[in-house]
C-alpha positions in Angstrom: -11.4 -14.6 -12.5 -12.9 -15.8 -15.5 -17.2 -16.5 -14.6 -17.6 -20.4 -14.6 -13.7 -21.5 -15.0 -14.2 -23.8 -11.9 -17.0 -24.2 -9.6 -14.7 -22.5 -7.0 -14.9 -19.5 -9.2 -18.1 -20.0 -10.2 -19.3 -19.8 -6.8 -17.1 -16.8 -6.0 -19.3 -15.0 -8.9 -22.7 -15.9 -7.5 -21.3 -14.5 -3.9 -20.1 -11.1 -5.4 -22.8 -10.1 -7.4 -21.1 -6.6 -8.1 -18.4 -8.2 -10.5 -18.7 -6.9 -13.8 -21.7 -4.8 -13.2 -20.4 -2.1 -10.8 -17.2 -0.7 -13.0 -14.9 0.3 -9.9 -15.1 -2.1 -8.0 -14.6 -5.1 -11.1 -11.4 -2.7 -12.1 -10.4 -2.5 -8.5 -10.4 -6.9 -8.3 -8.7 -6.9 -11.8 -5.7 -4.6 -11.0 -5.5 -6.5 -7.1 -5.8 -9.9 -9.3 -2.4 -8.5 -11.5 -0.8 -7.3 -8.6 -1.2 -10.4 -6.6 -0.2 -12.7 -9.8 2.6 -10.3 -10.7 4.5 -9.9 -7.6 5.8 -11.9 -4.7 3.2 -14.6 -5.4 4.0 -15.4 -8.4 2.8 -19.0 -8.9 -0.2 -18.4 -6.6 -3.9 -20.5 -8.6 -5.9 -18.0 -9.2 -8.5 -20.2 -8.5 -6.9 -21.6 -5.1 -9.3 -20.4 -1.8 -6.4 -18.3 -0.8 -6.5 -16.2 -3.6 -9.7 -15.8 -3.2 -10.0 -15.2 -0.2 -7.0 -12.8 -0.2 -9.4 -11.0 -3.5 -12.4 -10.7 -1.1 -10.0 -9.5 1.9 -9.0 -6.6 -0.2 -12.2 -6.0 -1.8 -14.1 -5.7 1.7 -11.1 -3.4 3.2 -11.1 -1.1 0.0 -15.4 -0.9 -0.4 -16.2 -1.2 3.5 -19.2 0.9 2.7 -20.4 -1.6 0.0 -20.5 -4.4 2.2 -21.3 -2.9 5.2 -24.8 -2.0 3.1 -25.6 -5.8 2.1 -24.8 -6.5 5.4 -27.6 -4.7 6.6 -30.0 -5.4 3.5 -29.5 -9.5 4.5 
């Protein structure tokens, strides 16, 4: 998840704003991005759409509140 790696990634920054500005949730991606890439995935792209997607999944279930806020604010 490193900012500008890819343009996959790149984009994946500019749609979640919070990473690396709101503490728990960046810690909360970072241990869910060793846990994915440390267990039965091993192998998985971290820059693949499915790992991002499954990084977003997680997020959204874990910090429902957050999104359900910018959902409104759109």
């Amino acid at each position: 998840m490193r900012p500008g790696s890819s343009p996959e990634i790149a984009a994946w920054h500019k749609r979640n704003i919070w990473f690396g500005v709101d503490y728990d949730m960046t810690q909360a991606a970072l241990q869910y991005h060793d846990n994915i890439l440390n267990s039965f995935l091993i192998g998985l792209n971290d820059e693949s759409p499915e790992y991002l997607e499954m990084i977003d999944a997680y997020m959204k279930g874990v910090f429902l509140f957050f999104y359900q806020r910018i959902c409104i604010l759109d």
